[in-house]
C-alpha positions in Angstrom: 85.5 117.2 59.4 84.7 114.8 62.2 81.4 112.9 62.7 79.4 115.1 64.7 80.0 117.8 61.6 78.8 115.2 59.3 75.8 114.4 61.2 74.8 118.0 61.9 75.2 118.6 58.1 73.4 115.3 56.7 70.6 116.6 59.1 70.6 119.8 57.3 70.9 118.7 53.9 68.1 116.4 54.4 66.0 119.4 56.3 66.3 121.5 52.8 65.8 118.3 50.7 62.1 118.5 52.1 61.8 121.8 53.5 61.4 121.5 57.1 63.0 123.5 59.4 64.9 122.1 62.3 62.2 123.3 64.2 59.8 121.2 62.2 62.1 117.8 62.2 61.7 118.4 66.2 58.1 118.2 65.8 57.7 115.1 63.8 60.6 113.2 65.1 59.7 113.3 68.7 63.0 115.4 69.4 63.2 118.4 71.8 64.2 121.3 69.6 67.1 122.1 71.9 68.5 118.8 71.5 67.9 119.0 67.4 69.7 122.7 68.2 72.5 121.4 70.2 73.5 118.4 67.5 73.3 121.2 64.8 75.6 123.8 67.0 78.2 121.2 67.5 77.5 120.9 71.3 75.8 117.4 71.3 79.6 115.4 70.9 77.6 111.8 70.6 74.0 112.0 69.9 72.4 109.0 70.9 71.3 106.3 68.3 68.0 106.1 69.4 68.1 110.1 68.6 69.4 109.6 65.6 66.9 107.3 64.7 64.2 109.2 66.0 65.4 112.3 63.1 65.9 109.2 60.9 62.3 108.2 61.3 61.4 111.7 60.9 62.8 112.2 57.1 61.2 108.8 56.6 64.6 107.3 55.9 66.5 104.2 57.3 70.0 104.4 59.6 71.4 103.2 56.6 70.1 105.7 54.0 70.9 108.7 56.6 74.5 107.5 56.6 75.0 106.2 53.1 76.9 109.3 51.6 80.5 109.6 50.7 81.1 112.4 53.2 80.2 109.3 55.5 82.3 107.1 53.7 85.4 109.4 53.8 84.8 109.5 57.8 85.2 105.2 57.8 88.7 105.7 55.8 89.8 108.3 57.9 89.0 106.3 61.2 91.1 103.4 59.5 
């Protein structure tokens, strides 16, 4: 799994944590659906950080907590 996997996946996870769609996340984070659709289908390579903190802000957690996981922490040892 690379990183743009694990991001599209956190994103998910964290959409069924609090039940929103993807659709819904666009709404509230202030990010067009097709860019919300184009990080989930793989097509976005390097979403932005101000994106990701824009979905960040969304779910109401910090750039930390979003990538605080071990499927994040795997990524770091891999990159090593």
């Amino acid at each position: 799994m690379n990183t743009h996997q694990a991001v599209a996946r956190r994103i998910l996870q964290l959409c069924r944590e609090r039940q929103i769609t993807p659709n819904g996340l666009s709404n509230i984070a202030a990010v067009s659906q097709s860019t919300i659709k184009s990080i989930l289908n793989g097509e976005s390579q390097n979403p932005g950080i101000v994106t990701v903190k824009k979905i960040c802000d969304g779910f109401g957690v910090t750039l930390g907590e979003f990538f605080s996981t071990d499927e994040f922490n795997r990524l770091e040892q891999e990159i090593r």
